[in-house]
C-alpha positions in Angstrom: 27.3 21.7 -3.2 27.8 18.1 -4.6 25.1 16.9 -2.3 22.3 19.5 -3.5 23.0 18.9 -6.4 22.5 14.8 -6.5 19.7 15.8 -4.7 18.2 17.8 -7.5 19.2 15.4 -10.7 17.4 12.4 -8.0 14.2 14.6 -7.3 14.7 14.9 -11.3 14.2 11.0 -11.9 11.7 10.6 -9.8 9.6 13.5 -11.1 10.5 12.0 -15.0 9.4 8.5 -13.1 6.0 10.0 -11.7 4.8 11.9 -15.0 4.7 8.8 -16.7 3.2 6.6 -14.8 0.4 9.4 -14.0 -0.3 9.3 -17.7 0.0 5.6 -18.1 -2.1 4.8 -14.6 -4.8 7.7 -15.5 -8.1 7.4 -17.2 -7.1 7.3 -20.9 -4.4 5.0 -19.2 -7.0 2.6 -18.5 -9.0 2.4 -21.7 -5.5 1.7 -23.4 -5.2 -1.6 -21.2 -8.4 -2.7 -21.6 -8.2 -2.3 -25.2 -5.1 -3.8 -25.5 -7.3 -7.5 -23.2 -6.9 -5.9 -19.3 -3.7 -8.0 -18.8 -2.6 -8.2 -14.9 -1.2 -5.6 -13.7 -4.2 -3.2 -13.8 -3.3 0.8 -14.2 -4.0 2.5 -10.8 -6.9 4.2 -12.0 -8.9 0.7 -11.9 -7.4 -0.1 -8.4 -8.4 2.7 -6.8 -12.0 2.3 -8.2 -11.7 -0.8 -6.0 -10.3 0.2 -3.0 -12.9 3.1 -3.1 -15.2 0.2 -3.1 -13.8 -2.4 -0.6 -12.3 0.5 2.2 -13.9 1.6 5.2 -15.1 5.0 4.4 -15.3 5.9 8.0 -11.7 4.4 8.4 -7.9 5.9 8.5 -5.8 4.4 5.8 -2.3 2.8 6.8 0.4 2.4 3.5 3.4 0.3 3.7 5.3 1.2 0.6 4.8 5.3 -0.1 6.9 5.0 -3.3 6.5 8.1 -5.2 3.3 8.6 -3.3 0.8 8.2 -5.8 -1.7 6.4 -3.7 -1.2 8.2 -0.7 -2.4 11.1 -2.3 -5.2 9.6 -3.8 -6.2 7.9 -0.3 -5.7 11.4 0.9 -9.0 12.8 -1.1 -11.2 10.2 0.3 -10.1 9.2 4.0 -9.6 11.4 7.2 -5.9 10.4 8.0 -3.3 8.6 6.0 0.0 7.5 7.4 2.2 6.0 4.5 5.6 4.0 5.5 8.7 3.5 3.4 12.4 2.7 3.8 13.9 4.7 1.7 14.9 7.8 2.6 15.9 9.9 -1.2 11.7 8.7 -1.4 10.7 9.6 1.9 12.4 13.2 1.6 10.5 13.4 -2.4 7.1 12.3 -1.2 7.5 14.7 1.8 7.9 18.0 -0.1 5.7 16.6 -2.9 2.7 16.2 -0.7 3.8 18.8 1.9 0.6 20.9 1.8 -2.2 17.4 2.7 -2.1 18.2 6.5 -4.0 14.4 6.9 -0.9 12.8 5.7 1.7 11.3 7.6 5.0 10.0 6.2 7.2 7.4 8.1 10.4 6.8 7.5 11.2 3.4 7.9 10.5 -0.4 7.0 7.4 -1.7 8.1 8.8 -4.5 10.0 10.1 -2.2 12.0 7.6 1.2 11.9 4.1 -0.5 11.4 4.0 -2.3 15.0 4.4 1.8 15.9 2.0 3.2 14.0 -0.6 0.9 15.0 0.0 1.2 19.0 -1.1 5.2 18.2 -4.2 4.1 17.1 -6.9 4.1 19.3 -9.5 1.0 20.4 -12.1 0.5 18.1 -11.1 2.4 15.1 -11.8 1.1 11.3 -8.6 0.8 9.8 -7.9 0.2 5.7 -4.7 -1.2 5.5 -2.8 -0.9 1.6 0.3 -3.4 1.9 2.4 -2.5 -1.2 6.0 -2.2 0.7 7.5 -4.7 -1.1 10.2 -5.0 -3.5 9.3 -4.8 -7.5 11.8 -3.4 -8.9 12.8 0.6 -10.1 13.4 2.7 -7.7 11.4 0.2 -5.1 13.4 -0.8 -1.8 14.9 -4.0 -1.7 15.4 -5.3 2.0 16.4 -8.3 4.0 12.8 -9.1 3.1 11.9 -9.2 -0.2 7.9 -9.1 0.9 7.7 -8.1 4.1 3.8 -9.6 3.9 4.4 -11.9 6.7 6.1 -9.7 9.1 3.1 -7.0 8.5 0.7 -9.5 9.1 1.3 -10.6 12.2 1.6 -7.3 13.8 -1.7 -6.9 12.3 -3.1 -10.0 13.5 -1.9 -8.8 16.9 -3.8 -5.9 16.6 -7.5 -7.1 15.6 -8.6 -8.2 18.4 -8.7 -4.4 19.6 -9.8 -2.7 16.4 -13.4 -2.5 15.4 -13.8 -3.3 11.7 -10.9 -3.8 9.2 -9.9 -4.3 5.7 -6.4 -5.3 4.3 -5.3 -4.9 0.6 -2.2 -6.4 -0.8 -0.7 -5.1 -3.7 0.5 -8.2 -6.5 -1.5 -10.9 -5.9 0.0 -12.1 -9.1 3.5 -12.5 -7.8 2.6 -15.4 -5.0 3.6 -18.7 -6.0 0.2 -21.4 -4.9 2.9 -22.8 -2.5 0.7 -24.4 0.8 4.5 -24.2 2.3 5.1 -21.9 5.5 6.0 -19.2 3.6 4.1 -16.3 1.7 2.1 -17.5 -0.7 -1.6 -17.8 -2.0 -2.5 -20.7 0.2 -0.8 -18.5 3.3 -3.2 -15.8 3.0 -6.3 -17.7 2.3 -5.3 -19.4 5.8 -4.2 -16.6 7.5 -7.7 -15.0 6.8 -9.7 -18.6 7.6 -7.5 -18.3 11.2 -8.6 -14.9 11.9 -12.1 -15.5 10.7 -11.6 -13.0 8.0 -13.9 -12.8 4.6 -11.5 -12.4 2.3 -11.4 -12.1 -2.0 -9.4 -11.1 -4.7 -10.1 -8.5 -7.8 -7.6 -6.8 -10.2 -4.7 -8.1 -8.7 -5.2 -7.6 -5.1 -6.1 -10.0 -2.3 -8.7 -8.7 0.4 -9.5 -9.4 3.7 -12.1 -7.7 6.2 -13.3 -7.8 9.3 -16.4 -6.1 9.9 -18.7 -4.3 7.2 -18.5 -2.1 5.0 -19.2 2.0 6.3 
């Protein structure tokens, strides 16, 4: 009984959690910000206007990161398939009754060190493949793990990956948080050389840093 019921005051929080970011990420959300000087972060409403913009139409959509799976559902309306990965479980179980009707999503429970390497040997040779990596920690209810941004560790099992896939775009989340480092580890000058290595284009609008293989479809 103790556990349904810290099940219920959770599911509680996160619901309080979700309703005020959908009203603070939304529309009238986003003509508050840019009134106020469009300071970094953007809400999600401007994002996903971008990632409309920049993802494969024609591609699936893999998430590291579901949260409280805001984006997942919104990738939901516009892609075929969308398999969205995240570590903790009190968020997995939410996201999973929250979006239990979308039969094109599927959740994974797990970090994406771990799960992504998975989820990408199920997809087949020559798809187009939009890849949202927002796993990382940033405070809240996020998931703090042995690595704080698992960017790395995603990237090389997507790097491992390219050769076999037909065209591709990556999108991480908080461009803003990356120190200009040129050291070994994640930073700005890491991904603009991790693109350059794997002949990627790359860019970066509201936030988020792009990369692509391919064209747009």
């Amino acid at each position: 009984m103790f556990a349904v019921k810290a099940k219920f005051f959770q599911s509680l929080k996160f619901q309080g959690v979700l309703l005020k970011r959908l009203i603070t990420h939304s529309f009238l959300g986003a003509i508050t910000w840019a009134i106020k000087g469009a300071k970094l972060p953007a809400p999600n409403y401007v994002k996903y206007r971008v990632l409309e913009r920049e993802f494969l139409r024609s591609g699936i959509c893999i998430e590291t990161g579901t949260y409280l799976g805001e984006t997942t559902s919104k990738l939901s309306k516009m892609y075929p398939l969308v398999v969205s990965i995240e570590p903790d479980e009190k968020l997995h179980s939410f996201v999973k009754m929250r979006l239990k009707r979308k039969s094109n999503v599927e959740l994974v429970l797990g970090t994406s060190e771990t799960r992504l390497s998975e989820v990408l040997s199920r997809v087949k040779d020559g798809s187009d493949v939009n890849f949202w990596l927002d796993g990382h920690f940033s405070g809240g209810f996020t998931f703090l793990g042995e690595n704080v941004m698992p960017i790395i560790q995603e990237l090389k099992v997507i790097s491992d990956n390219l050769a076999r896939l037909d065209s591709v775009v990556v999108a991480i989340d908080d461009f803003r948080d990356l120190s200009c480092s040129s050291s070994g580890d994640l930073s700005r000058d890491f991904l603009v050389k991790f693109a350059q290595e794997n002949s990627l284009t790359w860019n970066v609008e509201h936030d988020m840093f792009f990369m692509r293989k391919g064209s747009v479809k």
